[in-house]
C-alpha positions in Angstrom: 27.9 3.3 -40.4 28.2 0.6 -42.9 28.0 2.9 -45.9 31.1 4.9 -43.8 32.9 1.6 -43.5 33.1 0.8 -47.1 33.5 4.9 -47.6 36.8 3.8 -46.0 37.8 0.5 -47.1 37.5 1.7 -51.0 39.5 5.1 -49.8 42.2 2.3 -48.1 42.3 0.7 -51.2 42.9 3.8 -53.3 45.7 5.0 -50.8 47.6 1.3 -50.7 47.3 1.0 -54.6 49.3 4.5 -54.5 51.7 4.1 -52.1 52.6 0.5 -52.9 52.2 -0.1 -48.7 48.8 -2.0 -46.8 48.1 0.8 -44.1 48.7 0.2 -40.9 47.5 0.9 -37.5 48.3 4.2 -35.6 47.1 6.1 -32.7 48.2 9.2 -31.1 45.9 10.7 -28.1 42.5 10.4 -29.1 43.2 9.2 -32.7 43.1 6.2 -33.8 43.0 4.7 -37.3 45.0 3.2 -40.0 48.0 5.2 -41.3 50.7 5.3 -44.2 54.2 6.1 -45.7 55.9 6.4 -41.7 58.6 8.8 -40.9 60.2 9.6 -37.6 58.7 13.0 -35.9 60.1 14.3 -33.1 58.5 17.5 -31.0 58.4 18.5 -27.5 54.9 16.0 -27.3 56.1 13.3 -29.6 59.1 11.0 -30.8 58.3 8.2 -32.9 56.6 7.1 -35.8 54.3 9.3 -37.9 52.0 8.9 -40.9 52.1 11.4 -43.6 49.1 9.9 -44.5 46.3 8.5 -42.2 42.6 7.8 -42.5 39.7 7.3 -39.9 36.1 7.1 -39.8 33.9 10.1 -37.9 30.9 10.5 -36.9 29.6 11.5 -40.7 32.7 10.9 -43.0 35.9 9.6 -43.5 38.4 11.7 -42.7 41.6 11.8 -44.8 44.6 13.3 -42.7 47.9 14.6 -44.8 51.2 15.6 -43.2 52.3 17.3 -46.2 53.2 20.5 -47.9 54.0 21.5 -50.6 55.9 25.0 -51.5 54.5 26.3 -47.6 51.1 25.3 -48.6 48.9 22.2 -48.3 47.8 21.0 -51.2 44.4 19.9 -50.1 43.3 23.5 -50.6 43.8 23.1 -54.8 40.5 20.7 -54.2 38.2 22.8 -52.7 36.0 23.3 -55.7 35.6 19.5 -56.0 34.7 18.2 -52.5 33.5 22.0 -50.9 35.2 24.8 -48.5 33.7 23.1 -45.1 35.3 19.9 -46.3 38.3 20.8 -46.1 41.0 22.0 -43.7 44.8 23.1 -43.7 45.6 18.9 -43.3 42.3 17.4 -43.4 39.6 16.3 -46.5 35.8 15.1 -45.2 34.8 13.0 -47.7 31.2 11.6 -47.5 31.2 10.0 -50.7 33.3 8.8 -53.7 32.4 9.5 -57.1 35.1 9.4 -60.3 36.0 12.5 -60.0 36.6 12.7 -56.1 38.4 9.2 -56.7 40.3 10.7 -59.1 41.4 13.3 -56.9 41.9 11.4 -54.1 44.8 9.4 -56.0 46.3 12.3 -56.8 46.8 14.2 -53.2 48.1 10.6 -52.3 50.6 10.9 -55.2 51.3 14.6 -53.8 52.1 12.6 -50.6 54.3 9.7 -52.1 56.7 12.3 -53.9 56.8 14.7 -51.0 57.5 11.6 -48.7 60.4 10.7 -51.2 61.8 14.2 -51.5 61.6 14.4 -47.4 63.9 11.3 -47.2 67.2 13.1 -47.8 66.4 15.9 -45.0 67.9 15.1 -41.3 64.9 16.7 -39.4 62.8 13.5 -40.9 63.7 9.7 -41.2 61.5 7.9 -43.3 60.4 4.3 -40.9 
């Protein structure tokens, strides 16, 4: 669990130094964990505050959660090659280890995030918090 815990912390600190923000905490029915770049989301199940980007630690990895897409598709998909299929779902990325490559990556689908986030801002259906 250890080795998952600073799995996390040095994915945190790749996410904050991208987004410019320190994450913070968020939980929504059974998840809780830390989560960035807030907007407003409103459904029939939900109205408040939503991270487009969140992160929590599993049973075996870190699990990176994006609320993004780009052109009707999420992007995590373009990285399949690099972290495997199985590790990877329409808004989710297991990652059970870093290496420069992976880090590399991971900086960019929270760059992805960070430009989508600022493009979202001028649409009504979303309010950036």
């Amino acid at each position: 669990m250890e080795d998952l815990r600073n799995l996390h912390d040095e994915i945190a600190g790749i996410i904050e130094r991208e987004t410019g923000e320190t994450g913070r905490d968020f939980a929504q029915g059974k998840f809780a964990g830390l989560g960035w770049l807030n907007f407003h989301y409103k459904c029939t199940t939900y109205d408040g505050p939503y991270p487009r980007i969140a992160l929590k630690i599993q049973k075996n990895a870190v699990h990176l959660y994006l609320m993004v897409w780009v052109d009707g598709e999420p992007p995590l998909k373009r990285y399949a090659e690099l972290f495997g299929k199985s590790a990877i779902g329409q808004g989710c990325l297991r990652i059970k280890f870093l290496n420069d490559e992976r880090r590399k990556a991971v900086a960019e689908i929270v760059r992805i995030a960070v430009e989508e986030n600022q493009r979202k801002k001028g649409e009504s259906k979303f309010t950036v918090d």
